[in-house]
FIBABA-292340 format. One record per residue (C-alpha): x, y, z. Coordinates in nm, 2 decimals, m for minus. Layout:
BEGIN
<paro X="X" Y="Y" Z="Z"/>
...
END
This chain:
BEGIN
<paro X="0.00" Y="0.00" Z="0.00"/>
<paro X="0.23" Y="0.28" Z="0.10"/>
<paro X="0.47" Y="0.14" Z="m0.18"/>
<paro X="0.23" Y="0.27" Z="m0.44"/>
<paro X="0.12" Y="0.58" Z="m0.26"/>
<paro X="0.49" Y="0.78" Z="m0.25"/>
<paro X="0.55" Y="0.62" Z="0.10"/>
<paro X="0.18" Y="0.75" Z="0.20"/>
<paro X="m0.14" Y="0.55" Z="0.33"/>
<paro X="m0.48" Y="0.69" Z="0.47"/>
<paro X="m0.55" Y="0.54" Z="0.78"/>
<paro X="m0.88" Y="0.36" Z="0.65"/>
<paro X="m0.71" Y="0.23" Z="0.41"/>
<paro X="m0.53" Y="0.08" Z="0.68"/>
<paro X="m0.80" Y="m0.05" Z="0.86"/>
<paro X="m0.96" Y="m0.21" Z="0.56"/>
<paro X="m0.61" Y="m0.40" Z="0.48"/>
<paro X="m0.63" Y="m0.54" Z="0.85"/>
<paro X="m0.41" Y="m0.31" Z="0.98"/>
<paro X="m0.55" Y="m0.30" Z="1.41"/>
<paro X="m0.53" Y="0.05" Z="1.55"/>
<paro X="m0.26" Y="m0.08" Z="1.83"/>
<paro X="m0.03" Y="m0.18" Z="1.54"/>
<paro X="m0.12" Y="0.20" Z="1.35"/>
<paro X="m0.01" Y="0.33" Z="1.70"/>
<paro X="0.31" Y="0.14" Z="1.76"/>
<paro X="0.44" Y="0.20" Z="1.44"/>
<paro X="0.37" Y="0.59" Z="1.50"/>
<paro X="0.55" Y="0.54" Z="1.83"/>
<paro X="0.85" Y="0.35" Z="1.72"/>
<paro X="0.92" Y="0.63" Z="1.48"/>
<paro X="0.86" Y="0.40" Z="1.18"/>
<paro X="0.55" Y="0.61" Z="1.05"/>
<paro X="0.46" Y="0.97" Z="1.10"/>
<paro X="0.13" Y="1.16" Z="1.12"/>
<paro X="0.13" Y="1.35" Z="0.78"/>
<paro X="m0.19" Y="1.49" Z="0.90"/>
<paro X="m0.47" Y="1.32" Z="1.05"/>
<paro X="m0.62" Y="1.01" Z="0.91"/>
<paro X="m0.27" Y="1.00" Z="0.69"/>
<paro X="0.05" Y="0.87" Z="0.78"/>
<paro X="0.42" Y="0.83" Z="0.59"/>
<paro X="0.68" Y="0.60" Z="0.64"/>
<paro X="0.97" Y="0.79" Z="0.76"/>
<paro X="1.24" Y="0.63" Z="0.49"/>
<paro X="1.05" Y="0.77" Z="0.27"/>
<paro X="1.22" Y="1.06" Z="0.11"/>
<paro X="1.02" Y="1.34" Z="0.08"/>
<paro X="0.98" Y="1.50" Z="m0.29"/>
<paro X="0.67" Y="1.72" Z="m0.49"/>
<paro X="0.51" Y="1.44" Z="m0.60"/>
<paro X="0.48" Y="1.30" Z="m0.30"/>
<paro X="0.33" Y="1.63" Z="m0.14"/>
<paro X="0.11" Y="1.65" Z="m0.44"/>
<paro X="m0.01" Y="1.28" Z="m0.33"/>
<paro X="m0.06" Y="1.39" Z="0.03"/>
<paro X="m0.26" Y="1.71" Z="m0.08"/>
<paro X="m0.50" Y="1.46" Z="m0.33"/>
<paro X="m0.52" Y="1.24" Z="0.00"/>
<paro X="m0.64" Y="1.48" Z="0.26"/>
<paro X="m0.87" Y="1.72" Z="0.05"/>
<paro X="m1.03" Y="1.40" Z="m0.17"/>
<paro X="m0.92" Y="1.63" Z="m0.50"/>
<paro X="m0.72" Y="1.59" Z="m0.75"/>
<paro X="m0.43" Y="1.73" Z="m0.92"/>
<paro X="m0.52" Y="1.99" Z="m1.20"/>
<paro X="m0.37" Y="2.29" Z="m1.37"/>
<paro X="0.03" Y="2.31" Z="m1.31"/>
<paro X="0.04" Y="2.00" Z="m1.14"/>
<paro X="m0.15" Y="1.79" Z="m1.39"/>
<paro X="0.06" Y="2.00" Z="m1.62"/>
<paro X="0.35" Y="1.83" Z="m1.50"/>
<paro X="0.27" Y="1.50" Z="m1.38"/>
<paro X="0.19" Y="1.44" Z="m1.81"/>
<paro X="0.50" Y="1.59" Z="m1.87"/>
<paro X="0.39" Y="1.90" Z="m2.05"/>
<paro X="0.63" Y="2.12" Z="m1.79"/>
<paro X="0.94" Y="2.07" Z="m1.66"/>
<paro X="0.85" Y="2.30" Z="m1.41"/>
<paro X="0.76" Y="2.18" Z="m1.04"/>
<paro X="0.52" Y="2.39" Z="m0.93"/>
<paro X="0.56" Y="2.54" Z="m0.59"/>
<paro X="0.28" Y="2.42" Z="m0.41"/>
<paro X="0.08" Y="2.12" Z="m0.51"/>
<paro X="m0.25" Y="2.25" Z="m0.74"/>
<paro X="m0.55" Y="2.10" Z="m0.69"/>
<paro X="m0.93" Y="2.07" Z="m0.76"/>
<paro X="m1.19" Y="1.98" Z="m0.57"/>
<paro X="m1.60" Y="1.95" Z="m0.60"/>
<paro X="m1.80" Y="2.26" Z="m0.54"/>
<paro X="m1.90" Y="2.27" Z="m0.17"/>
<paro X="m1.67" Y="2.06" Z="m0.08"/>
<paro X="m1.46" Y="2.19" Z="0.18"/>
<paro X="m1.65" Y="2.23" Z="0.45"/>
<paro X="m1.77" Y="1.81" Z="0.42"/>
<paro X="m1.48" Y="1.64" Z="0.34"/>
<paro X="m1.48" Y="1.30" Z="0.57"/>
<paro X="m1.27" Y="1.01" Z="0.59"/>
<paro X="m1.50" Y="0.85" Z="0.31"/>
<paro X="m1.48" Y="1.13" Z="0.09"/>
<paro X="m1.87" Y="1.13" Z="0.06"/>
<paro X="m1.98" Y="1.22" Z="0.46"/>
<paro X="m2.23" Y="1.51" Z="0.47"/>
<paro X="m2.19" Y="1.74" Z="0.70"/>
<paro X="m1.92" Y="1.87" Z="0.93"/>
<paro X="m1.65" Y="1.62" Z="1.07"/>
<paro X="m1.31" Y="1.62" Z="1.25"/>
<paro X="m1.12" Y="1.56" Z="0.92"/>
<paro X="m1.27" Y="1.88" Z="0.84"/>
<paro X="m0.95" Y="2.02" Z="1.07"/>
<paro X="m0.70" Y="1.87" Z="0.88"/>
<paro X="m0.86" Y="1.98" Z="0.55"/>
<paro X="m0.81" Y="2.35" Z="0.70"/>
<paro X="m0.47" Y="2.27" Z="0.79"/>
<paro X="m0.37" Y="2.19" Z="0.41"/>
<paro X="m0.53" Y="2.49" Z="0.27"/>
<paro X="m0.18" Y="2.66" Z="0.34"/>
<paro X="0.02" Y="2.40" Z="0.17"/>
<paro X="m0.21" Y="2.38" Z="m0.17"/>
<paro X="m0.38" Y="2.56" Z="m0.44"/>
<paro X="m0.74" Y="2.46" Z="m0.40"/>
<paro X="m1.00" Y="2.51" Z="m0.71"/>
<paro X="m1.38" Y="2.48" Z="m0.68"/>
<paro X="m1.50" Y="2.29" Z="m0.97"/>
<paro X="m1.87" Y="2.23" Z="m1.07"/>
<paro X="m1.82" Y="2.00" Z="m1.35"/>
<paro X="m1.58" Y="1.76" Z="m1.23"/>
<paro X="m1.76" Y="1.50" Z="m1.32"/>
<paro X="m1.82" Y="1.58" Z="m1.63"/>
<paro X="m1.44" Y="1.54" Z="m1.70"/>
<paro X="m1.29" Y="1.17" Z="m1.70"/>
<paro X="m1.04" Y="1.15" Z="m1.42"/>
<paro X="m0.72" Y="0.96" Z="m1.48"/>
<paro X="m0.46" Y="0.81" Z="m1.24"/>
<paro X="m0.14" Y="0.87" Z="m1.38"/>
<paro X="0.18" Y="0.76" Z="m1.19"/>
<paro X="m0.06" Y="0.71" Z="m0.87"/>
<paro X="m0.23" Y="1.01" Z="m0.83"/>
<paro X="m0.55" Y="1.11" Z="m0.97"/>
<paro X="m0.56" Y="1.38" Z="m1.19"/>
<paro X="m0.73" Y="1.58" Z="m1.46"/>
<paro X="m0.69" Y="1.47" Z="m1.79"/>
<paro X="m0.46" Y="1.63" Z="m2.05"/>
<paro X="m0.75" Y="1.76" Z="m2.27"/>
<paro X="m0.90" Y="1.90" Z="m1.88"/>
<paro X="m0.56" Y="2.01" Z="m1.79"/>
<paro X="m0.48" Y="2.23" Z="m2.07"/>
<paro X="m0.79" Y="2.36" Z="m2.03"/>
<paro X="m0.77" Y="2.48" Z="m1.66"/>
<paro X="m0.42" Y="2.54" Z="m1.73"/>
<paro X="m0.52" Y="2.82" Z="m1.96"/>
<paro X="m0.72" Y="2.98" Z="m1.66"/>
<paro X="m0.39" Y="3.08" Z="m1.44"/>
<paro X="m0.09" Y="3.06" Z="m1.71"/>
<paro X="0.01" Y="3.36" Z="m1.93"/>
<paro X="0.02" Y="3.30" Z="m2.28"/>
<paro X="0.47" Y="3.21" Z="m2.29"/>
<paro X="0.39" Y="2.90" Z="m2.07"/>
<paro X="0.06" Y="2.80" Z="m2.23"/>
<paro X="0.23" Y="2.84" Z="m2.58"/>
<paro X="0.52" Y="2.65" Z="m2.48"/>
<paro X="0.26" Y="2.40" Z="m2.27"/>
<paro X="0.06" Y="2.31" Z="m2.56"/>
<paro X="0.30" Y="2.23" Z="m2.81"/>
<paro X="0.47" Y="1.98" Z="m2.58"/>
<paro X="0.12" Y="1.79" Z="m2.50"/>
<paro X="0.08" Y="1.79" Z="m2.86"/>
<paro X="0.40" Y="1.62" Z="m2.95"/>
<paro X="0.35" Y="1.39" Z="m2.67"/>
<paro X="0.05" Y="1.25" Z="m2.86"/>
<paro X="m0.17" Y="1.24" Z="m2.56"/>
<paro X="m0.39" Y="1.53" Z="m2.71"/>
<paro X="m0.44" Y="1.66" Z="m3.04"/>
<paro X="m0.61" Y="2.00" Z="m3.18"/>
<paro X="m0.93" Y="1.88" Z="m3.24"/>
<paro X="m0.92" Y="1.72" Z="m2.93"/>
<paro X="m0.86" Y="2.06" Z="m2.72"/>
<paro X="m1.10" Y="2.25" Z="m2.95"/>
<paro X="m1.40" Y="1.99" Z="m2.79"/>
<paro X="m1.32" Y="2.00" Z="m2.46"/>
<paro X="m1.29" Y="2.39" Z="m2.46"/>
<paro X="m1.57" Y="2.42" Z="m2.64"/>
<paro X="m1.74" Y="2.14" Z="m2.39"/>
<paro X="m1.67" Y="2.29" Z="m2.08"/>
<paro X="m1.73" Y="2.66" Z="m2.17"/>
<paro X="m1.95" Y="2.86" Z="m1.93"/>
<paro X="m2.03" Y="3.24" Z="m1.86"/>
<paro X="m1.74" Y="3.36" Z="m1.65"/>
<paro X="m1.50" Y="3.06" Z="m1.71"/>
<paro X="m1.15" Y="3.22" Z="m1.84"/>
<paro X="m0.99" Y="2.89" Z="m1.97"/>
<paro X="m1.23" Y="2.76" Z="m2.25"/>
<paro X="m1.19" Y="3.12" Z="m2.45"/>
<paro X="m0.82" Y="3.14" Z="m2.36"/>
<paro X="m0.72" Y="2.78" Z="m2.48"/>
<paro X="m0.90" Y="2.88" Z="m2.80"/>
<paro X="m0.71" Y="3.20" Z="m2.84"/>
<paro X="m0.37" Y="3.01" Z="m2.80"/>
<paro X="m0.49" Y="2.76" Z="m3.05"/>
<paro X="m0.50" Y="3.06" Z="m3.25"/>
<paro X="m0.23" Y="3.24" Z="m3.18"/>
<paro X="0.01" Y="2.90" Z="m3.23"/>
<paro X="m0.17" Y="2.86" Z="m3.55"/>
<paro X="m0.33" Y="2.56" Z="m3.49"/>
<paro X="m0.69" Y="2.66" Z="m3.57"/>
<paro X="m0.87" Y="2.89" Z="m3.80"/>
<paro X="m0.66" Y="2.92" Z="m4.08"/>
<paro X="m0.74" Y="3.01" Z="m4.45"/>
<paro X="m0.72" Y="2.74" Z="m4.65"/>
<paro X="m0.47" Y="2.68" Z="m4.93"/>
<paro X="m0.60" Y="2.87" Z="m5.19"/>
<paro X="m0.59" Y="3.22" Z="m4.94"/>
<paro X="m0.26" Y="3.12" Z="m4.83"/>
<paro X="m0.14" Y="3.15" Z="m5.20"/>
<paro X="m0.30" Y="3.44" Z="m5.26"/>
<paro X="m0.14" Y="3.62" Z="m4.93"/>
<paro X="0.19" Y="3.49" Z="m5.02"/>
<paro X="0.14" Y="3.68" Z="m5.37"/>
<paro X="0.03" Y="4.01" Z="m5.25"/>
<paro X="0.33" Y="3.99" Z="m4.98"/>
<paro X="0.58" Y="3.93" Z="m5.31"/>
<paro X="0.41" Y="4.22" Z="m5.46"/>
<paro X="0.38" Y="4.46" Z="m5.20"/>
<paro X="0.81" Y="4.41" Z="m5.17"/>
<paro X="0.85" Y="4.43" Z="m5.53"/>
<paro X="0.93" Y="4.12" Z="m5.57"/>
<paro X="0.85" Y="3.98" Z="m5.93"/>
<paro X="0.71" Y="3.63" Z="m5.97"/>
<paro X="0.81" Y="3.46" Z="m6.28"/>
<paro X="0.52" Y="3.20" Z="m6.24"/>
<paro X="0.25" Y="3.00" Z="m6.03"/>
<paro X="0.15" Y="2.63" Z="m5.98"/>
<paro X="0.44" Y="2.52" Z="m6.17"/>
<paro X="0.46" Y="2.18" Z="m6.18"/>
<paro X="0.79" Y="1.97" Z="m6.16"/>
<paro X="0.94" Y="1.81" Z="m6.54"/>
<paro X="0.88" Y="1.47" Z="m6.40"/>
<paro X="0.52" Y="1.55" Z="m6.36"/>
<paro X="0.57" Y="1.46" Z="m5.96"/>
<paro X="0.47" Y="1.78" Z="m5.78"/>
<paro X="0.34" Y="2.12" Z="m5.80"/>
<paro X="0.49" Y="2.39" Z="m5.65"/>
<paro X="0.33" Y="2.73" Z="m5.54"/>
<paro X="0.52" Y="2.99" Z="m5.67"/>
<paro X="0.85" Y="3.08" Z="m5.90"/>
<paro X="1.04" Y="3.38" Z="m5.81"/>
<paro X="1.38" Y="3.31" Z="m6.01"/>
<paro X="1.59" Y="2.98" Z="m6.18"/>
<paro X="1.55" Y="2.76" Z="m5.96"/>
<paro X="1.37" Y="2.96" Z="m5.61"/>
<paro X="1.07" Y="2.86" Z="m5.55"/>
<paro X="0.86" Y="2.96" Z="m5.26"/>
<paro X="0.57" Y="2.79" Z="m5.08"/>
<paro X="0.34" Y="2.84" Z="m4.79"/>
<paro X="0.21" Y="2.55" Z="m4.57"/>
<paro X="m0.12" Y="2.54" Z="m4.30"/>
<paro X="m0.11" Y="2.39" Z="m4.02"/>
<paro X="m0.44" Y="2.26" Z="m4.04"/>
<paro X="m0.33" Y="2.05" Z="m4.39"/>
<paro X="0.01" Y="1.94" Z="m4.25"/>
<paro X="m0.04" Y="1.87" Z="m3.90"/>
<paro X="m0.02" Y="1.47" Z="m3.87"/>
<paro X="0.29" Y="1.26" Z="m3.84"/>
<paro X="0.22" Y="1.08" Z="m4.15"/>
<paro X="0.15" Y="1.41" Z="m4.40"/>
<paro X="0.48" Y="1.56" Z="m4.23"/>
<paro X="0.68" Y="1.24" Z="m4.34"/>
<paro X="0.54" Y="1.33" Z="m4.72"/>
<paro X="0.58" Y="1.71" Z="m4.70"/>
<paro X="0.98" Y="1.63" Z="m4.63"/>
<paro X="1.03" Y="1.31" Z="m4.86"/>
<paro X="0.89" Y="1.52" Z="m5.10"/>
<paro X="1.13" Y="1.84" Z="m5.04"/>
<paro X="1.39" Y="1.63" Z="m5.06"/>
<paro X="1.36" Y="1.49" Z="m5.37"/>
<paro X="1.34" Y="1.84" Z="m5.47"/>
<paro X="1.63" Y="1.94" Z="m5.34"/>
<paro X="1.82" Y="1.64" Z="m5.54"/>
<paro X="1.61" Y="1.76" Z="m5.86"/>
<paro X="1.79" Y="2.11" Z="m5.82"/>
<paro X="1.51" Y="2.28" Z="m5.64"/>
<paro X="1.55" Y="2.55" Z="m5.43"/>
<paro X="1.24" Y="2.54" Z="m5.21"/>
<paro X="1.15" Y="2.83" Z="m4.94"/>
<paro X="0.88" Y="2.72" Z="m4.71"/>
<paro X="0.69" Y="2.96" Z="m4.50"/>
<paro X="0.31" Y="2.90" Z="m4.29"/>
<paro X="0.09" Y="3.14" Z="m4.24"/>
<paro X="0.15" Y="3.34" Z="m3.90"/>
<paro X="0.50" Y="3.42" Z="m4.10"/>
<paro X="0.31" Y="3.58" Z="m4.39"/>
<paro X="0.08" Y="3.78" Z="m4.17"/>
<paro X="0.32" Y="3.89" Z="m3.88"/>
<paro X="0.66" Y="3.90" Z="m4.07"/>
<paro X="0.60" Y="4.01" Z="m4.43"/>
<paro X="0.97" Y="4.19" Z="m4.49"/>
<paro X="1.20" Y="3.90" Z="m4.39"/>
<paro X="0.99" Y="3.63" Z="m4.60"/>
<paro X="1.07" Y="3.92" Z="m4.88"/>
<paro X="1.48" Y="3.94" Z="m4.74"/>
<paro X="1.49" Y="3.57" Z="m4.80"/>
<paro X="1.32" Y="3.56" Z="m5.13"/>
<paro X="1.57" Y="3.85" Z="m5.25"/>
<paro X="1.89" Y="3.66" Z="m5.04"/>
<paro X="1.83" Y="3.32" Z="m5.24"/>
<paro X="1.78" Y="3.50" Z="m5.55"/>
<paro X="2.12" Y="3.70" Z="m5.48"/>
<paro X="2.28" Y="3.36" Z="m5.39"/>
<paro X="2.18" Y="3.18" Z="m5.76"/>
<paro X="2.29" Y="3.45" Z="m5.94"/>
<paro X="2.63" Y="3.49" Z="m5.79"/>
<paro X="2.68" Y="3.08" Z="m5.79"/>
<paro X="2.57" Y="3.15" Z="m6.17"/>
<paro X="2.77" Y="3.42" Z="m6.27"/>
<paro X="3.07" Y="3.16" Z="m6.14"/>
<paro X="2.98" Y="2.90" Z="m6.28"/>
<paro X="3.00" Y="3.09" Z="m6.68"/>
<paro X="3.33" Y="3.30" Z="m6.54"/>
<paro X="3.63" Y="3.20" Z="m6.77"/>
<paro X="3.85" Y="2.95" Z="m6.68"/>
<paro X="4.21" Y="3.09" Z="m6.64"/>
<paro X="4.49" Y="2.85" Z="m6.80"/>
<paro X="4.66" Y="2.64" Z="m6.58"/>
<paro X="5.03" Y="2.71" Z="m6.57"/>
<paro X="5.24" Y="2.45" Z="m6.75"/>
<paro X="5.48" Y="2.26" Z="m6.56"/>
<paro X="5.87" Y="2.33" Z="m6.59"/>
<paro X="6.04" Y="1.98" Z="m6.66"/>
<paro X="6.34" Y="1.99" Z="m6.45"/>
<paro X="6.72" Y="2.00" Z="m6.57"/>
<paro X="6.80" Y="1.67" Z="m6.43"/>
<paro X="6.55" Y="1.47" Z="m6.60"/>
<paro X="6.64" Y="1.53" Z="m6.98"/>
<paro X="6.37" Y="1.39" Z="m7.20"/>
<paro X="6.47" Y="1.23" Z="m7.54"/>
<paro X="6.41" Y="1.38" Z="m7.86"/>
<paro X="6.12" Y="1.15" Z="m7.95"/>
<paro X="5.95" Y="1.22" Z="m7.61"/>
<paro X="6.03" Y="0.88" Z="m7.47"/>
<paro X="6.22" Y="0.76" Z="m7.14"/>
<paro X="6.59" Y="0.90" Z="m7.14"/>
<paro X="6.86" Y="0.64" Z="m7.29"/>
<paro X="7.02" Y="0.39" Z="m7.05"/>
<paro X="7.35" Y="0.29" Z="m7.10"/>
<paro X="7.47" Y="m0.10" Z="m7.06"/>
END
């Protein structure tokens, strides 16, 4: 028991296992265990470390982790969060019991008032309407829930950052967060909205599609007087299409998130840029939030690669100097006839 519980065992627990109350006390006396708080006790030899103070918190308030603690118990954040965060049931506070389900108030109620200093407790009405998961031991939110009522207390560097590692963990994807925000929205509820509006921001939801991307990248060409030489060219061995010719060989084309987001079309989106770069293809790649936000250096680069061809160009058709013939040296007289010189026997 306290071998899956971080060194950590409520004292019913206890009781149910077959533990007697004398042996609960004599191990308290001989030092063995200690009173974490009441109805919980640790073993001593049990080092002490933030996930087991998370584990205690879930213990004696019946919640469970959420927000930056959930955060990091699925590995979205490397940061341990200072206190342990966690949520419990609306109304809950005041009639917590040993059971977790006793009405009214009780003495457990004490050491629920004690932890309120050591953890970050949130009300939650709906819960239940999330699927809890245990995850390493402790119950907690989520993912989908966590990023959710992550987005309520975080500022928009650690959400960004927070999102794109749950997404390349695989334990969420976009649509995924775009449900449960939209699930669990509610008048006065920050983190539904503010989850979307990261979604946003990253450029994970509501892009244009292709066709506006095209015409964007275009019109961002155009307003840096940039010439295009041609669109939708297609490759000579009739393989793939490419969005827009700005010289020789530069080409430039713009990708959504929203049509290149899975593993497998990221696979094809670089086996096919690398066969273009052994066709002789000089592909520049931008998405979206670049064209919007960051017009002039897509234009620098666009007017850098075209710089670069024509100076590896002008090179290339540059007039070989003659190479400087070799002296033949004094002592190695050739023969008349331009053979080996004559041996005497």
């Amino acid at each position: 028991m306290f071998a899956r519980q971080e060194g950590l065992a409520r004292r019913r627990d206890l009781l149910n296992a077959g533990v007697l109350p004398g042996e609960i006390r004599g191990a308290v006396e001989r030092g063995e265990w200690v009173v974490v708080t009441r109805g919980i006790y640790g073993l001593v030899s049990w080092a002490d470390s933030p996930k087991r103070r998370l584990l205690a918190g879930c213990l004696v308030t019946g919640g469970v982790a959420s927000h930056r603690s959930a955060a990091w118990l699925w590995g979205f954040s490397d940061r341990v969060p200072e206190v342990p965060t966690l949520s419990v049931d609306h109304g809950r506070r005041k009639q917590v019991g040993r059971a977790g389900e006793v009405k009214g108030r009780c003495r457990d109620v004490e050491a629920l008032e004690g932890w309120r200093q050591k953890v970050v407790m949130h009300n939650s009405r709906d819960l239940g309407l999330s699927k809890m998961s245990n995850w390493q031991g402790i119950l907690t939110t989520n993912p989908l829930r966590t990023l959710v009522d992550l987005a309520s207390v975080a500022e928009n560097k650690e959400l960004d950052g927070t999102i794109d590692r749950a997404l390349a963990s695989g334990l969420v994807t976009v649509e995924g967060l775009v449900a449960e925000a939209e699930r669990l929205k509610r008048r006065g509820r920050s983190g539904p909205p503010q989850l979307l509006k990261a979604l946003a921001r990253r450029g994970f939801v509501g892009q244009p599609d292709p066709s506006v991307l095209e015409s964007l990248l275009l019109r961002t060409l155009a307003a840096n007087g940039i010439q295009v030489v041609a669109t939708e060219v297609v490759t000579e061995d009739k393989r793939y299409r490419l969005d827009c010719k700005v010289a020789g060989n530069i080409f430039v084309e713009v990708d959504g998130y929203a049509f290149h987001s899975s593993p497998e079309q990221k696979e094809r989106d670089e086996a096919r840029r690398n066969a273009l770069r052994l066709m002789g293809y000089f592909v520049l790649v931008y998405g979206w939030r670049t064209l919007m936000q960051d017009g002039h250096r897509v234009a620098r680069e666009v007017v850098a690669a075209r710089s670069l061809e024509t100076a590896s160009q002008s090179a290339r058709e540059a007039p070989r100097a003659p190479e400087p013939q070799s002296r033949q040296s004094p002592q190695s007289p050739q023969s008349p006839r331009g053979g080996s010189p004559s041996r005497r026997h």
